[in-house]
C-alpha positions in Angstrom: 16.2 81.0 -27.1 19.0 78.3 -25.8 17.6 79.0 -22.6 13.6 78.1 -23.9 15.5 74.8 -26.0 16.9 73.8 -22.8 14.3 74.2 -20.2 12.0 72.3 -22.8 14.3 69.5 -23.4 14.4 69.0 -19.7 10.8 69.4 -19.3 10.4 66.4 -22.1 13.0 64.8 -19.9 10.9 65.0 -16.8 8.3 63.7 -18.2 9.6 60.8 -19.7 10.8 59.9 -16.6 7.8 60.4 -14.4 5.7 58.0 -17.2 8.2 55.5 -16.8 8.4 55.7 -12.9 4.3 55.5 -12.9 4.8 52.6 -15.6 7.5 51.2 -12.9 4.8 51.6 -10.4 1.7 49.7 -11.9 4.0 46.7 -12.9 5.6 46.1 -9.7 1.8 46.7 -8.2 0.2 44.5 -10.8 3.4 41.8 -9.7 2.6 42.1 -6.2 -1.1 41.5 -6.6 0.1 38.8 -8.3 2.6 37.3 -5.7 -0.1 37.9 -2.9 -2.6 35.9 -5.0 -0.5 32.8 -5.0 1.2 33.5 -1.8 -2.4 33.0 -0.9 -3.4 30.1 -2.9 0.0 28.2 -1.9 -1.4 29.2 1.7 -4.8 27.6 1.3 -3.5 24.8 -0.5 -1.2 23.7 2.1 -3.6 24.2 4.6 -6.2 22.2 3.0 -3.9 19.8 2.5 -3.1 19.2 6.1 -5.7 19.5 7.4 -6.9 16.7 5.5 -4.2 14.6 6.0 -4.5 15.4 9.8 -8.6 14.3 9.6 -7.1 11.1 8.5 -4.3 10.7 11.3 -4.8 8.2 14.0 -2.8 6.9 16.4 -2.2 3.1 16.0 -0.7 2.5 19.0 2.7 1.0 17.4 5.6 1.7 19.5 9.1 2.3 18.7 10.2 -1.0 16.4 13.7 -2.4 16.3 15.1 0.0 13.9 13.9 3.1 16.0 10.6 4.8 16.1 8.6 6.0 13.3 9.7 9.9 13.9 13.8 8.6 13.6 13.7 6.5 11.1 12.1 9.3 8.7 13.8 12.1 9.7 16.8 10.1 9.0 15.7 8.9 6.1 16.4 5.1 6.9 14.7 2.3 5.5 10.7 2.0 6.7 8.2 -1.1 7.1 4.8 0.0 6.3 1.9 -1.8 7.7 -1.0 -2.0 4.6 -4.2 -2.8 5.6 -7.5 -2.9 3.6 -10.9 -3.7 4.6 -14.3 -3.4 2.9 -15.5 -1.5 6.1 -17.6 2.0 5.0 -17.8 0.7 1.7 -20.6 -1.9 0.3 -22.9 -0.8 2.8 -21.1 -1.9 5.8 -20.7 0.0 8.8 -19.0 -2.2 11.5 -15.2 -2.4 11.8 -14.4 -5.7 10.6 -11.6 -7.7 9.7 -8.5 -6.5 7.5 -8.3 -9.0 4.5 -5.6 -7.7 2.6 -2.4 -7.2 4.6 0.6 -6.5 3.3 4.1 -5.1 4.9 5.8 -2.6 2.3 9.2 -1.7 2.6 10.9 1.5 1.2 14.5 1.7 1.2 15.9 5.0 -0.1 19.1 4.0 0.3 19.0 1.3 -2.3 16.4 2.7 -3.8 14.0 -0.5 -3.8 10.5 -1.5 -2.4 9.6 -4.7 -1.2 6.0 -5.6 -1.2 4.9 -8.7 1.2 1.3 -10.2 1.2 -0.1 -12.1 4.3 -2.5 -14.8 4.1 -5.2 -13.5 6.0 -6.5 -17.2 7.2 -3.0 -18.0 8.8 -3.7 -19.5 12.3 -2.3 -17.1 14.9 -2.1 -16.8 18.7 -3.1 -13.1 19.7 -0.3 -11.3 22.4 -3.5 -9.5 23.7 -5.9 -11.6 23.8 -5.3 -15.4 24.7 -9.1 -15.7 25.3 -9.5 -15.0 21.5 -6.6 -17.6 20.3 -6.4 -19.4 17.9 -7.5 -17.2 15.6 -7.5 -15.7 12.1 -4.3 -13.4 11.6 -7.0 -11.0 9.8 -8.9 -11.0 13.4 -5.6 -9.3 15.1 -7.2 -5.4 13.5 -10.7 -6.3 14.7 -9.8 -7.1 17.8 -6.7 -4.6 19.2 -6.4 -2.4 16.1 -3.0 -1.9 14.4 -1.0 -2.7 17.7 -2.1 -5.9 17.6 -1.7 -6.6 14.1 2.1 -5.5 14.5 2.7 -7.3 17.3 2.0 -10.7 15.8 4.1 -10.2 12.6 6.4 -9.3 15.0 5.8 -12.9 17.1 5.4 -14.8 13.8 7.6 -13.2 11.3 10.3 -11.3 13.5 9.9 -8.0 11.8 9.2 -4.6 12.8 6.3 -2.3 11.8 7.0 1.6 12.0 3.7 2.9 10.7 0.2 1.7 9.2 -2.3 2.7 6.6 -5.9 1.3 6.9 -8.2 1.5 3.6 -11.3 0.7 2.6 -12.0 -0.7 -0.9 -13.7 3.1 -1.3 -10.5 4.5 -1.2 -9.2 2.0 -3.5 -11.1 3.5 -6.3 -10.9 6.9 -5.5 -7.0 6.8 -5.6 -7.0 5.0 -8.9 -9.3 7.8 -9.9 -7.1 10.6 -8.9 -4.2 9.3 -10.3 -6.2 9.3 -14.1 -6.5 5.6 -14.2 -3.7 2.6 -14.4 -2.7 0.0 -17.0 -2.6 -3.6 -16.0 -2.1 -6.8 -18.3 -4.9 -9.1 -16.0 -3.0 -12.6 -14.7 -6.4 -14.7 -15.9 -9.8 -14.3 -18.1 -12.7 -13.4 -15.9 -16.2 -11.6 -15.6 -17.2 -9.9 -12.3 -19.1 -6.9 -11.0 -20.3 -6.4 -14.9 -16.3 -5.8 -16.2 -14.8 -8.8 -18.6 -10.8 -9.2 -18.0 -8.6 -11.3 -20.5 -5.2 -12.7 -19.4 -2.3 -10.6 -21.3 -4.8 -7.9 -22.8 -3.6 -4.8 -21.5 -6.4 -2.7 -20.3 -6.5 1.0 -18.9 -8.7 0.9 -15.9 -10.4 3.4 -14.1 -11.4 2.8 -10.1 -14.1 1.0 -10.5 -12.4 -1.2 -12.4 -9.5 -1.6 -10.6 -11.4 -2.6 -7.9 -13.8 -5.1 -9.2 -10.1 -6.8 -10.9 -8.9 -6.8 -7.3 -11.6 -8.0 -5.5 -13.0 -11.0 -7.5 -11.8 -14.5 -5.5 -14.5 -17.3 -5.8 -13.7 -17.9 -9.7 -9.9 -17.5 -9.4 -8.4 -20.9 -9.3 -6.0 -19.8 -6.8 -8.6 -18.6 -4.4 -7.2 -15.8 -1.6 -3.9 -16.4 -3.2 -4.9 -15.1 -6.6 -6.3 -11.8 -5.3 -3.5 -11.3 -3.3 -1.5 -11.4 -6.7 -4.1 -9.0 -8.1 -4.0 -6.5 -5.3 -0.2 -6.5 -5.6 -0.6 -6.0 -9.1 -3.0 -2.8 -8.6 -0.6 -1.5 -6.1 2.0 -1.9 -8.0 0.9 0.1 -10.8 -0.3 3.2 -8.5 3.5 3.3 -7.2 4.4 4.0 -11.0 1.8 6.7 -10.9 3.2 8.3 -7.5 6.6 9.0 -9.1 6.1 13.1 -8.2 5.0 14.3 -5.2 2.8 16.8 -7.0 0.5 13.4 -7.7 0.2 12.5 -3.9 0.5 16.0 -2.4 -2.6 18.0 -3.6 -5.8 19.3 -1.9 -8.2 17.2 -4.2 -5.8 13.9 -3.8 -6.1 14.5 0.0 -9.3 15.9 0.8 -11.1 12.9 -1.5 -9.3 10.3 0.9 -8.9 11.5 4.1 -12.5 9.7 5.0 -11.4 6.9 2.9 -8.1 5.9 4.6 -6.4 6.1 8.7 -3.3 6.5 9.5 -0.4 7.0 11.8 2.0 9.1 9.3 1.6 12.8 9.5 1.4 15.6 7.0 4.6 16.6 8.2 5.5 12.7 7.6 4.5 12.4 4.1 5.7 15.7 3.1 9.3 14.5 4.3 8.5 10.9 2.8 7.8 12.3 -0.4 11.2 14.1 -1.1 13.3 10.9 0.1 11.1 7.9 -0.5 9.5 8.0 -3.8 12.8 7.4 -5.7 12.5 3.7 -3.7 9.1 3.0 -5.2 10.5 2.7 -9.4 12.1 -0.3 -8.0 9.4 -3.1 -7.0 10.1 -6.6 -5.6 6.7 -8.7 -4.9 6.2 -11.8 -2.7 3.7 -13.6 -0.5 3.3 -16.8 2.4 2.9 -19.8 0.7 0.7 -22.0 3.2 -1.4 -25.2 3.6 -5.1 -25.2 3.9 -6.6 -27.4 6.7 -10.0 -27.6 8.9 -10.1 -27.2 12.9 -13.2 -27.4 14.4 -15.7 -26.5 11.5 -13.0 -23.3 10.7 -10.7 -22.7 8.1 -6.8 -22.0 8.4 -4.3 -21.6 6.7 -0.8 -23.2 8.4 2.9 -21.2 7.3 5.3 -23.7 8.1 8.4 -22.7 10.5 10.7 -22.5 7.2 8.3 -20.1 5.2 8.1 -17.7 7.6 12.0 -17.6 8.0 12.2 -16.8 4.6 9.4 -14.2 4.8 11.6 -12.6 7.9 14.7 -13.0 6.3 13.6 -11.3 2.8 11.5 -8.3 5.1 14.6 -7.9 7.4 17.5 -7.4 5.0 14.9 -5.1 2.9 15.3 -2.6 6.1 19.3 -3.3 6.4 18.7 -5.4 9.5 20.6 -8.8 10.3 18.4 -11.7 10.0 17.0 -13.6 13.2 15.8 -16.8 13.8 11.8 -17.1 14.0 10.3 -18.4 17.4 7.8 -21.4 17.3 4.3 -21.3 19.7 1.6 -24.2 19.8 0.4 -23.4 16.2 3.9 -25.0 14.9 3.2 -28.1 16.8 -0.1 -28.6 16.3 -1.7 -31.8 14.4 -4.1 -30.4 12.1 -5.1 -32.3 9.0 -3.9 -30.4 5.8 -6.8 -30.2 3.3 -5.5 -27.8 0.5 -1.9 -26.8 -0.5 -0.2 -24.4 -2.3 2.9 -25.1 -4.6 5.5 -22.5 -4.6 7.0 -23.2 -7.7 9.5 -20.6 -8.6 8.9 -18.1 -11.4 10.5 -17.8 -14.6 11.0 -15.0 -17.0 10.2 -15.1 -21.1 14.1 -14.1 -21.7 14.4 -17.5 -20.8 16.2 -17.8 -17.3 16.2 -20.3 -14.9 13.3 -20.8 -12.6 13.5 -18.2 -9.6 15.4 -15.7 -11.8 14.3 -12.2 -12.8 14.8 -10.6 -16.2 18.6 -9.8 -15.0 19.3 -13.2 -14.1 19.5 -12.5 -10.4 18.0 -14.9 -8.4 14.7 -14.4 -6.6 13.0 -16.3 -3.7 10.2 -18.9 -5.0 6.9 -16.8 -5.7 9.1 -13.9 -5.7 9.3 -11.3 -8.4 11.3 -8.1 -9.1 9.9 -5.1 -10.8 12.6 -3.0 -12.4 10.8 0.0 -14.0 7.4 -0.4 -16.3 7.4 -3.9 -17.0 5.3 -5.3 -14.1 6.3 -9.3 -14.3 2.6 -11.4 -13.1 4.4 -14.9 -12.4 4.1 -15.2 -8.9 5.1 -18.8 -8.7 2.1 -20.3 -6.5 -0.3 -23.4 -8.2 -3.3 -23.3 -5.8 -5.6 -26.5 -5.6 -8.8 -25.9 -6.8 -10.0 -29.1 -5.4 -9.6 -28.6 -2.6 -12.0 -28.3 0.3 -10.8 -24.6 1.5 -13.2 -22.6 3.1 -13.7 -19.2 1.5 -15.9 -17.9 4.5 -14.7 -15.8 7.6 -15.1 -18.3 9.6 -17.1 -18.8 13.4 -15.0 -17.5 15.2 -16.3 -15.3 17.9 -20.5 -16.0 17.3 -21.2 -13.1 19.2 -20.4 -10.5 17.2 -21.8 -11.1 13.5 -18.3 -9.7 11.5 -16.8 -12.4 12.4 -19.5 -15.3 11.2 -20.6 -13.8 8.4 -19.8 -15.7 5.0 -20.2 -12.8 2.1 -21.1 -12.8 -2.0 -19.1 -9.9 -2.5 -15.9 -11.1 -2.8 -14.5 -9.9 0.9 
């Protein structure tokens, strides 16, 4: 009988163990079903990731800048100045290339963690490295006429700073960022109507692309004319950084795919993948400025002249942004030209509502005129500029090359 008890105890035993070894079986089967599945997903989505950022890849044709190519200066993580272009091209019907009207130069320092944001007046009068035959010109021609080289090469002439890389969009792309990012709130720097949207100074307002854009394209009713939509476009920009505070917001297939017809670049997947984990930190910290220029006509077209000082101060504020030593900017024939001035624009410093002196941020530190630092979610609008409204400034593009219709082409759109 001990012997039956025993050899039925061990029987039981047996089979306890075999139904918790088949148990064993179908959880670690059912786990690696599981692991394989997302193993596969993460597979596809990294893949459809790059490949969309690679659709979007283009060469610009930038070559190593002062403070070492594009490739060194993110793999070791130094400061970078970004090249920000936008055009209205593939959007609005159009189809040729056209001129960039927004340019701006951003640069990220992860060291200090801060980003400097610089806007360009697109109507500055410019000699062209390349292309003499095409000088004087519009500094927005430089794009439409040698691409992002060229562009580069005459902030370098005028302005004494290097470009590592560039990002072209069109005001398509605009929107669909704003839209993948779930809308951004902005306080709007004036009252206005446009594209069927109503905008009221102060009133905080969550916008969705569509929005967004229609606020940063409106210029012909902003008493500050090209200036004021800089201000604006900052402004959007400004609030998208907040929104790119995780890489998981730039670096998914839907946030990819849906732009990579909308925007061209020279920053690879592997670039933005490595950007991401060292740069973003840089962007919760945003300082703001512009070129402050006069207005003036030159046969029948339209300029804008940046005096010799303003674009040492431009250089200076963009070169110690990137750790670099400041240099002195080089003069041309623009500098010594003797156009009329027809419009101006005041750059009278800002000032804070905590009451600090003109110039000063929230801090107290002292900022350049027009200038403005943005420490966190309090996005500061007073850029500091009083544009004549009187004036006789020509909004249009401008006749400057007749041949080719981009360039004489005066548009209601806004652009």
């Amino acid at each position: 009988m001990k012997t039956l008890k025993n050899d039925n105890n061990i029987n039981t035993r047996v089979g306890k163990r075999k139904k918790r070894g088949k148990a064993k079986r179908v959880f670690w089967s059912i786990l690696a079903v599981l692991l394989l599945g997302i193993a596969g997903f993460a597979y596809y989505e990294y893949h459809t990731v790059k490949n969309a950022a690679d659709s979007a890849y283009k060469s610009g044709g930038i070559s190593s800048a002062e403070n070492g190519s594009k490739n060194s200066v993110i793999s070791s993580s130094k400061p970078i100045a970004i090249l920000l272009m936008g055009t209205d091209t593939g959007a609005l019907g159009r189809t040729y290339k056209g001129r960039t009207d927004s340019i701006m130069v951003a640069v990220l320092n992860p060291k200090t963690k801060k980003t400097t944001l610089v806007s360009f007046e697109r109507d500055q009068q410019v000699n062209l490295p390349d292309y003499p035959d095409k000088s004087p010109s519009k500094l927005n021609a430089a794009y439409a006429y040698g691409n992002a080289k060229e562009l580069a090469k005459v902030l370098k002439k005028y302005y004494n700073i290097p470009i590592n890389a560039y990002v072209l969009i069109n005001m398509g792309g605009l929107k669909t960022i704003v839209n993948k990012v779930g809308g951004i709130d902005i306080a709007p720097v004036l009252s206005f109507s446009y594209e069927g949207y109503t905008f009221t100074k102060g009133k905080t307002t969550h916008m969705d692309g569509a929005k967004a854009l229609a606020y940063s394209r409106m210029r012909y009713d902003d008493p500050e004319g090209d200036y004021g939509r800089q201000k604006r476009q900052r402004q959007v920009l400004s609030a998208l950084l907040k929104k790119a505070e995780s890489a998981t917001t730039l670096l998914n297939s839907s946030f990819i795919s849906s732009l990579s017809k909308q925007v061209q670049t020279d920053l690879t997947f592997s670039d933005m993948t490595s950007m991401a984990k060292s740069y973003l930190a840089a962007t919760k910290n945003l300082k703001t400025d512009y070129t402050h220029g006069t207005g003036y006509m030159q046969n029948g077209v339209s300029y804008q002249k940046i005096s010799v000082s303003e674009r040492q101060r431009i250089s200076n504020l963009i070169r110690k942004a990137l750790g670099l030593k400041t240099k002195k900017v080089k003069t041309d024939s623009i500098d010594t030209s003797t156009s009329s001035s027809t419009s101006s624009t005041n750059s009278s410093s800002s000032s804070s509502s905590a009451g600090n002196t003109p110039g000063s941020n929230a801090g107290g530190s002292t900022t350049a005129p027009g200038s403005d630092t943005n420490t966190g979610s309090n996005y500061n609008s007073n850029y500091g500029s009083n544009y004549n409204s009187n004036s006789t400034y020509n909004y249009g593009y401008g006749t400057q090359d007749s041949s080719q219709n981009m360039y004489g082409q005066n548009t209601s759109t806004g652009y």
